[in-house]
C-alpha positions as CSV (number, residue, x, y, z in Angstrom):
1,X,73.2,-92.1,-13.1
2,X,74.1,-88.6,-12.1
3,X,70.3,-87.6,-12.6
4,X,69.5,-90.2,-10.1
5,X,71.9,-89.1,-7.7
6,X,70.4,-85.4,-7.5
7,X,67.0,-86.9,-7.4
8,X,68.3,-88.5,-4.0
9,X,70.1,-85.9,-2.5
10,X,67.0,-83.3,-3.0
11,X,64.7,-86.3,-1.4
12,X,66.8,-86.8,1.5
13,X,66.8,-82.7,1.8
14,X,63.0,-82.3,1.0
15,X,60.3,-83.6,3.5
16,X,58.4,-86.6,1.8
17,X,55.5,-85.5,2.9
18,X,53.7,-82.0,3.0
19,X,51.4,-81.5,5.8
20,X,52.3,-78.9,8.1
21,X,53.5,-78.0,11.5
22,X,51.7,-79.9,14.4
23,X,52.0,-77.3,16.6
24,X,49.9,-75.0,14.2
25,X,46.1,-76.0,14.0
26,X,45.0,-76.2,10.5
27,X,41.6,-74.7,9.4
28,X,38.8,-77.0,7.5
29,X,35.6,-76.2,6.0
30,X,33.7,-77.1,9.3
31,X,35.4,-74.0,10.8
32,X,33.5,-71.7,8.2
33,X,29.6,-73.0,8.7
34,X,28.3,-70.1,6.2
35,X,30.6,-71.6,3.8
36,X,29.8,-75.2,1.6
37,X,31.9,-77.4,0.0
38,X,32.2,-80.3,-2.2
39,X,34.8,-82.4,-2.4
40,X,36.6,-83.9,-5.9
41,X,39.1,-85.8,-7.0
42,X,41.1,-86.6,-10.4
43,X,44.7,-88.9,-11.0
44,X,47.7,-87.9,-11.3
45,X,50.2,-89.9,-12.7
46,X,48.6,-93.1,-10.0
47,X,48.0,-90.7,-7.6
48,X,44.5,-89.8,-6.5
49,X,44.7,-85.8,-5.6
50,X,41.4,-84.3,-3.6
51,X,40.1,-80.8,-3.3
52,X,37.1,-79.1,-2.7
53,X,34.9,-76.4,-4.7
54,X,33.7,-73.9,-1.7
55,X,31.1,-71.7,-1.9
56,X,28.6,-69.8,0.1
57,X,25.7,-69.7,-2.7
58,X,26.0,-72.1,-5.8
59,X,23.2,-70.3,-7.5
60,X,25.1,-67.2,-7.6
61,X,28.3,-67.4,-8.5
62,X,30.4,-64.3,-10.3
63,X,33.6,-66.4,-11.4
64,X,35.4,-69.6,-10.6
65,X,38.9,-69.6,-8.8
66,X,41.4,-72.4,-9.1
67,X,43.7,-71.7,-6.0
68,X,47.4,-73.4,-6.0
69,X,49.0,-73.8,-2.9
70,X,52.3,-73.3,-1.5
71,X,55.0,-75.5,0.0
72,X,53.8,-76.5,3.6
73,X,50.6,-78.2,4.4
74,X,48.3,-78.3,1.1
75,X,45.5,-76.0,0.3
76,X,44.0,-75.9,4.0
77,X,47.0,-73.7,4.7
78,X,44.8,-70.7,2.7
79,X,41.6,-71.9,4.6
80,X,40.8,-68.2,5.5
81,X,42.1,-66.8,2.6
82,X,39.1,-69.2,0.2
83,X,36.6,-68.2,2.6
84,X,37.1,-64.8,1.9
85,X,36.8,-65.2,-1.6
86,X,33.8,-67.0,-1.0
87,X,32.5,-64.2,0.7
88,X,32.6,-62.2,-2.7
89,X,31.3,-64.8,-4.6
90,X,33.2,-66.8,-6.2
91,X,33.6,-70.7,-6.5
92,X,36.9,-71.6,-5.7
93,X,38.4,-74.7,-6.4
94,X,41.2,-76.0,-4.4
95,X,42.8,-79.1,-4.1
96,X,46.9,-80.6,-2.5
97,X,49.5,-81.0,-4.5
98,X,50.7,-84.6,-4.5
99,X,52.6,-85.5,-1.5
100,X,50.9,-82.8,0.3
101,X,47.7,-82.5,2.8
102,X,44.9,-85.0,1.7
103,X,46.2,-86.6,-1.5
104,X,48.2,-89.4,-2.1
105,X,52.2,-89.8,-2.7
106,X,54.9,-89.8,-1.0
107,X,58.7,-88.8,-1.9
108,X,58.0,-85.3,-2.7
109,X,61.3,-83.7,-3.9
110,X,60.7,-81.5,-6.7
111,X,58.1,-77.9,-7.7
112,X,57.9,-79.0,-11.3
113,X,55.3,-81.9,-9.5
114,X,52.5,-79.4,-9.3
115,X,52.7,-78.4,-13.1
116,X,52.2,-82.5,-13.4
117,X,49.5,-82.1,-11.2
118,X,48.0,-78.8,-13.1
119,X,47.8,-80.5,-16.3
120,X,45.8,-83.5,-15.2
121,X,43.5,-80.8,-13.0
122,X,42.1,-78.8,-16.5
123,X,41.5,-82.2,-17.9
124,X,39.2,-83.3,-15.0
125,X,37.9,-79.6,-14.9
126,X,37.1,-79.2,-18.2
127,X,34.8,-81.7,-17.9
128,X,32.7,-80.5,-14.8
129,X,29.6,-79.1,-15.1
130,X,30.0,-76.2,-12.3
131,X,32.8,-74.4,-14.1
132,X,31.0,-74.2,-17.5
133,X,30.2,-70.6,-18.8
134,X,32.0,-68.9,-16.0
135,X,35.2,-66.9,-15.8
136,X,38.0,-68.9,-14.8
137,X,40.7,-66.7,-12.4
138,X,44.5,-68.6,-11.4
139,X,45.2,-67.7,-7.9
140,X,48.7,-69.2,-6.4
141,X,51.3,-68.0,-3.9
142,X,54.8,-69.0,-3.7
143,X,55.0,-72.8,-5.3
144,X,51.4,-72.1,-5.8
145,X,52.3,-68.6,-7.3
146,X,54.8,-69.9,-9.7
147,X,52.1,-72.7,-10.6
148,X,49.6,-70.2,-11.6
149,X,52.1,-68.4,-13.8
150,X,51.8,-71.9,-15.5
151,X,47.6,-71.7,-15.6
152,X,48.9,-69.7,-18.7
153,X,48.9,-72.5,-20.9
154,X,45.4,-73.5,-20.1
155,X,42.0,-71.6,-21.0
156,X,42.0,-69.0,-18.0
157,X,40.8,-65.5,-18.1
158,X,43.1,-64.1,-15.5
159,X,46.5,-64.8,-13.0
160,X,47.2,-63.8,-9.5
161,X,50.8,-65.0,-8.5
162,X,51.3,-63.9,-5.5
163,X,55.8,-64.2,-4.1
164,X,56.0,-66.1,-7.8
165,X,59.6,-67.7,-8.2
166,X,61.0,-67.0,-11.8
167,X,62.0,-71.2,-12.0
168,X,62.2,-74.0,-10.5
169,X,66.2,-74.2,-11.3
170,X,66.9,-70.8,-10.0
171,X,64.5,-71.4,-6.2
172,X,66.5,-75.2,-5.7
173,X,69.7,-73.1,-5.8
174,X,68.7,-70.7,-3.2
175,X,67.3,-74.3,-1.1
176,X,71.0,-76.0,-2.2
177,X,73.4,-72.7,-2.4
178,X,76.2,-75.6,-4.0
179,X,74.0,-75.8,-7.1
180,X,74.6,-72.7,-8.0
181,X,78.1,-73.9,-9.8
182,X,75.7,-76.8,-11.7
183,X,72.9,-75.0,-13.0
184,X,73.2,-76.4,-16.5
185,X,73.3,-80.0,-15.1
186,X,70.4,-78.8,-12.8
187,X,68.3,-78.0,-16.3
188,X,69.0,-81.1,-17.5
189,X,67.9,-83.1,-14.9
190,X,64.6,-81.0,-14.4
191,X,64.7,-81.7,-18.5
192,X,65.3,-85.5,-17.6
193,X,62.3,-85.9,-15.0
194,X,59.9,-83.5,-16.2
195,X,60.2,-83.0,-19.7
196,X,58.7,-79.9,-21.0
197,X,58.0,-79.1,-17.4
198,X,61.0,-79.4,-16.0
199,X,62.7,-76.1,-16.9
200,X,59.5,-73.7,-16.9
201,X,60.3,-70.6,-16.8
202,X,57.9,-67.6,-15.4
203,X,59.3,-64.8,-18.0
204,X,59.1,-67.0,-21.0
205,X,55.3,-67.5,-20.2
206,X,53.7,-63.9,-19.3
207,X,56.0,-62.5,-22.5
208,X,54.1,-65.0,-25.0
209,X,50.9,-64.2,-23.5
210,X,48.3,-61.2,-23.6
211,X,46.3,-62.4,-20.9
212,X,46.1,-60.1,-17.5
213,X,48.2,-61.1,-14.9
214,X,48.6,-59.6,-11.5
215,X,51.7,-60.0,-10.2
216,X,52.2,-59.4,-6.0
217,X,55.0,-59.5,-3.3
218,X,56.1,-58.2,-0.3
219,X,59.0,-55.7,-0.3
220,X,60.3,-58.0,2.5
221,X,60.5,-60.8,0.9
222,X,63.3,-62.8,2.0
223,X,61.8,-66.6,0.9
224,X,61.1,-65.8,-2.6
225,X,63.9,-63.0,-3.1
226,X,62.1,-60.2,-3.4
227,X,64.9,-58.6,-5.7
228,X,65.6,-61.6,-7.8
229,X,62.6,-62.6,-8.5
230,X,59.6,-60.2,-8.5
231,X,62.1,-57.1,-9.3
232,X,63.5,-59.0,-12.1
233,X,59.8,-59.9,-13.5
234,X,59.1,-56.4,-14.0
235,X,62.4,-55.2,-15.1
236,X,62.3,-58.3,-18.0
237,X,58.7,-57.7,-18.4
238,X,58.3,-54.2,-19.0
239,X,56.0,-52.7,-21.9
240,X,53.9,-56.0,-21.3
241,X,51.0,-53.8,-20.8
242,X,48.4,-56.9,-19.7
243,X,50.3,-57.0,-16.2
244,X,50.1,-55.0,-13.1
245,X,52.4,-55.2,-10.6
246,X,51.6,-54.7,-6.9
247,X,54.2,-54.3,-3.8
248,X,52.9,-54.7,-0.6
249,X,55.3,-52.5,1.9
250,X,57.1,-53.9,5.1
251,X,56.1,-57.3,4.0
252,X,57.4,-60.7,3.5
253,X,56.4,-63.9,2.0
254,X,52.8,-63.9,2.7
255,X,51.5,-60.4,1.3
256,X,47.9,-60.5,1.8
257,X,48.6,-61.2,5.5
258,X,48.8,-57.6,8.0
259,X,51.6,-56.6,9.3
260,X,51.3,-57.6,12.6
261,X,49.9,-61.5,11.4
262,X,52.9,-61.9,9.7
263,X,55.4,-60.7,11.9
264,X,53.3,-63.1,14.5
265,X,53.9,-66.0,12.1
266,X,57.6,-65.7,11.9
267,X,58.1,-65.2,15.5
268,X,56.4,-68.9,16.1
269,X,58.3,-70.2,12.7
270,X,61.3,-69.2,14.1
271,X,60.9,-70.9,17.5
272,X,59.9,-74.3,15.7
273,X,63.2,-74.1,13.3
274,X,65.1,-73.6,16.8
275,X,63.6,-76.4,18.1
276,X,62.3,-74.3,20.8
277,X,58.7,-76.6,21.0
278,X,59.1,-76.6,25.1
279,X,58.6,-72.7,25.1
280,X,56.1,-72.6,22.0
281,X,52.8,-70.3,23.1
282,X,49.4,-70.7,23.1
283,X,48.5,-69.6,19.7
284,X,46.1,-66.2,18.6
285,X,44.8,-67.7,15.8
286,X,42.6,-64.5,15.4
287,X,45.8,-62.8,14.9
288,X,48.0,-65.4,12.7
289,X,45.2,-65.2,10.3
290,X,44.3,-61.9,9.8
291,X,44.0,-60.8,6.0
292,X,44.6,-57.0,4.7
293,X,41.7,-55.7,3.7
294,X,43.1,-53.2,1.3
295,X,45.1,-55.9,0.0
296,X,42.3,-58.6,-0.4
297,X,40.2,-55.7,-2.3
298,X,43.3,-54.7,-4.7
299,X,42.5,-58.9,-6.1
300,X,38.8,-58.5,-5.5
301,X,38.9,-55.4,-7.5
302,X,41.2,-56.8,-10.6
303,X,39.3,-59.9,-10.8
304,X,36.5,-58.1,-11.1
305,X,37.6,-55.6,-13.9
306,X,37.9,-53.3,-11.5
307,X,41.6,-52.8,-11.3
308,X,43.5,-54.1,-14.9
């Protein structure tokens, strides 16, 4: 009974649906014409969850990517982002979350979902003719981030978690400061709901594994504590010589972002959470997306072999 009852509280706190902002545009594949895309889809515990693999030329392609978004809007969030990649080669596959953008559910309430959803995504994959013989790379950020940690238990080659959380315990408390005093009937009803799932824990997974993992945050970050969570990774992890750590300066949650796109961002963000929509501008989209180049290279290059 008391499990229910925190089920329903975090529903009631959590949006039941993740789709965005309507007063930010989000980018599609028809806004990239040198890019192509395919669209797929697999179940999910009754849910049918769609993605796309986008490329700019199938015939040459120098690794596969399996992008995990964050909490927001789905995958199309990171629309400039995949292009990118694209642009370098790479297939990337990218598909929502359930709850979120084009797939189906609704009650979203909880992170451990996506690790659901990540499970049921290698067995469709492994089965799909594109991905065979290439390199698989796990790129997330933020939910996405700590849901690429969890590519570990799967067949991957190599992790970019970009503003990972350590748990999905530890990142509710920060969402529901009260919690803080329940933690150990938190675990249990992650435990209760999502079995081996529920109380996954970052640290536990990049210890028991050699595989090379890039780990990436802002020195800003104030979403994903930059302290608590990507300081304590390192600190916890250290001698773990498979991992490199990367810390973008004077930035926040979204690292591969400039300075000045960023800052943009959470000048609009923080006239929606006012509920300032009267006085919301017309937006530079040319300057809310604008990726670092130096940054964007630093994951080009250790994908590539480049940079271990």
């Amino acid at each position: 009974m008391c499990y229910v009852l925190e089920k329903k509280i975090f529903q009631k706190i959590m949006p039941s649906r993740q789709e965005g902002s309507p007063y930010l545009k989000l980018f599609t594949l028809e806004d990239y014409p040198d890019m192509k895309g395919e669209k797929f889809s697999f179940d999910s515990n009754g849910n049918l969850l769609k993605g796309y693999k986008y490329y700019i030329d199938k015939k040459n392609i120098k690794a596969v990517i399996i992008l995990h978004h964050g909490l927001g809007a789905g995958h199309t969030a990171y629309e400039t982002f995949i292009h990118n990649l694209a642009l370098q080669g790479y297939m990337i596959y990218a598909y929502d979350n359930a709850c979120c953008g084009e797939s189906e559910g609704s009650g979203w309430w909880n992170f451990s979902s996506s690790l659901i959803d990540q499970e049921n995504f290698f067995k469709w994959f492994e089965n799909d003719e594109d991905q065979k013989g290439q390199k698989r790379i796990v790129v997330g950020h933020s939910w996405g981030g700590f849901t690429a940690i969890n590519g570990l238990r799967y067949k991957v080659d190599k992790i970019v978690a970009m503003s990972a959380f350590i748990s999905v315990s530890d990142i509710l408390t920060i969402f529901v400061p009260p919690l803080k005093i329940m933690v150990p009937f938190l675990k249990g009803a992650q435990k209760h709901y999502f079995g081996k799932y529920g109380n996954a824990n970052s640290i536990k997974l990049l210890r028991s594994s050699n595989i090379p993992v890039l780990l990436m945050s802002g020195d800003k970050d104030d979403t994903v504590d930059f302290k608590k969570n990507f300081l304590k990774m390192k600190k916890k992890l250290e001698g773990k010589n498979n991992i490199s750590y990367y810390v973008v300066k004077d930035r926040y949650h979204q690292p591969e972002m400039t300075v000045a796109a960023q800052n943009y961002y959470r000048e609009l963000n923080d006239l929606l959470k006012k509920g300032k929509v009267k006085d919301f501008p017309e937006v530079n989209y040319d300057l809310l997306l604008e990726q670092d180049p130096v940054v964007l290279k630093a994951i080009y290059d250790f994908i590539d072999g480049v940079r271990q």
